[in-house]
C-alpha positions in Angstrom: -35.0 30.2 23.9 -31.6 29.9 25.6 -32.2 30.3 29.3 -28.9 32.0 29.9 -28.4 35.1 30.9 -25.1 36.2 29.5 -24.2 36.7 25.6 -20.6 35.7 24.6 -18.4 38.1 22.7 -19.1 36.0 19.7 -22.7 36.7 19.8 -22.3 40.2 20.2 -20.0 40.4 17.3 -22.6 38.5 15.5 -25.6 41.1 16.8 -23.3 44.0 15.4 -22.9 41.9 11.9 -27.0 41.7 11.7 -27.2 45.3 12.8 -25.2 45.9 9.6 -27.0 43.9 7.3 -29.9 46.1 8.9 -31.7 42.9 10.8 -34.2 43.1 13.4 -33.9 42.1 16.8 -36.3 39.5 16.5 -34.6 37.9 13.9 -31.1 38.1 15.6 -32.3 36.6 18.3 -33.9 33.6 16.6 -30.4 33.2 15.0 -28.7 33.5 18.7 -31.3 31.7 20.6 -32.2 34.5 22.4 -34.9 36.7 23.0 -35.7 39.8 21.3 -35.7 41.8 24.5 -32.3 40.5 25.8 -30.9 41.5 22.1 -32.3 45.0 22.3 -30.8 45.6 26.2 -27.7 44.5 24.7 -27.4 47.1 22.3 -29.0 49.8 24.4 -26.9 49.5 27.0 -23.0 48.6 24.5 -23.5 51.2 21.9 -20.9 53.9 21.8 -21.2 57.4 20.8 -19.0 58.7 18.3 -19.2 63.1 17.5 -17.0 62.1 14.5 -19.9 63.7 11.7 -19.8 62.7 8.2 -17.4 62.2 5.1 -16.0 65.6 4.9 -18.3 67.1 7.2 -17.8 67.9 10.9 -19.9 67.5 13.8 -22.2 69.5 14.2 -25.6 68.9 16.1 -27.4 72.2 15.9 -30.7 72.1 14.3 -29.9 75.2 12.3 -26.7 73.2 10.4 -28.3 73.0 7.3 -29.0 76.7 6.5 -26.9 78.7 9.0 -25.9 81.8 7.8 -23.4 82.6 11.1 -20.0 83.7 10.0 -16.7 84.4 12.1 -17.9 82.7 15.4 -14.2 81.1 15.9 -12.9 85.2 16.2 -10.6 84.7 13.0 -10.7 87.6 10.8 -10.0 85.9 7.4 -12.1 82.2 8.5 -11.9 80.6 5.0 -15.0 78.6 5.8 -18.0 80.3 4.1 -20.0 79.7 7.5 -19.9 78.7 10.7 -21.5 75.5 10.2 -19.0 73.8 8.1 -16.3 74.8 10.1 -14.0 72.3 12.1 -13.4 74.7 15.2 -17.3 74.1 15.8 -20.1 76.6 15.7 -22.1 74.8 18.8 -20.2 76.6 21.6 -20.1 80.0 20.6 -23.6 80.3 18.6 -26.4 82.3 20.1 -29.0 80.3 18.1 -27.3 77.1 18.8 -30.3 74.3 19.3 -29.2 70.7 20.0 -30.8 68.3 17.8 -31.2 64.8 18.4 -31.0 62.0 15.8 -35.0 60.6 16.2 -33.8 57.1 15.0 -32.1 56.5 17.7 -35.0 56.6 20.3 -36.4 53.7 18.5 -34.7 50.2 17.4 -32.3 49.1 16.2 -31.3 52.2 18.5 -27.6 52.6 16.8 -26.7 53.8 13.3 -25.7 50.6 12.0 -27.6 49.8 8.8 -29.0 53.2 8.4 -29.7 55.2 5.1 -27.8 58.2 5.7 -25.1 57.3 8.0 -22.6 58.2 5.3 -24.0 62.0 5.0 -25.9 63.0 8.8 -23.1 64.9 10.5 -25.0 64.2 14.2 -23.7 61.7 17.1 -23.0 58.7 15.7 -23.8 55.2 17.8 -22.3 51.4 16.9 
C-alpha cells in the first residue's frame, strides 16, 4: 500500500471508470495501490447529487410515485399529465401525502449510482 495520502485526478478518474464497470473498492484499490478505506472516503465524500430522474421520467422522490393517484396539484385546470406524479412541475411540494424516500443503495458501497441495475429507470437523486 502506497503511503500517500493524496489521490491524483488520474486515479480518481480511474476510481469512477471501476465504479462503472461495477468494481469493488477493494479491488480498485489493489489496482491504485491504495487502501480500500481511502477508496471508499474518496467517493463518500466527491460524489455529486444529481435530481435529474430517469429517461423520460422526472424527479420525483416521494414514496407514493409509483401508484399516486393525485391529480391537478400544479392548479392548472386542463394538466395534460394523467397524474401528479409524472408531471414535470413536481408533485413533492404541494402533495399532502408527499413522503421522501431515500435510495437504500446508497447507504451502503459503492455508495453512488455508478454501475447500478436500474439507474436507467429509478427517477430518485442520482449520485456519480
Amino acid at each position: 500500500m502506497s503511503k500517500h495520502k493524496h489521490l491524483t485526478m488520474e486515479d480518481r478518474q480511474r476510481i469512477m471508470q471501476k465504479l462503472n464497470a461495477e468494481c469493488s473498492f477493494r479491488k480498485i484499490a489493489k489496482d491504485l495501490g491504495k487502501s480500500p478505506t481511502t477508496i471508499s472516503q474518496e467517493v463518500k465524500q466527491n460524489r455529486t447529487v444529481q435530481c435529474s430522474g430517469a429517461y423520460g421520467w422526472p424527479y420525483n422522490p416521494c414514496r407514493h410515485r409509483r401508484n399516486c393517484q393525485e391529480r391537478l396539484l400544479c392548479g392548472k385546470l386542463y394538466c395534460r399529465k394523467t397524474n401528479c406524479a409524472y408531471c414535470q412541475q413536481g408533485c413533492s411540494p404541494r402533495c399532502p401525502s408527499f413522503e421522501l424516500e431515500d435510495c437504500p443503495k446508497l447507504e451502503k458501497p459503492p455508495y453512488v449510482c455508478n454501475g447500478c441495475q436500474t439507474r436507467n429507470k429509478c427517477t430518485l437523486v442520482a449520485t456519480a
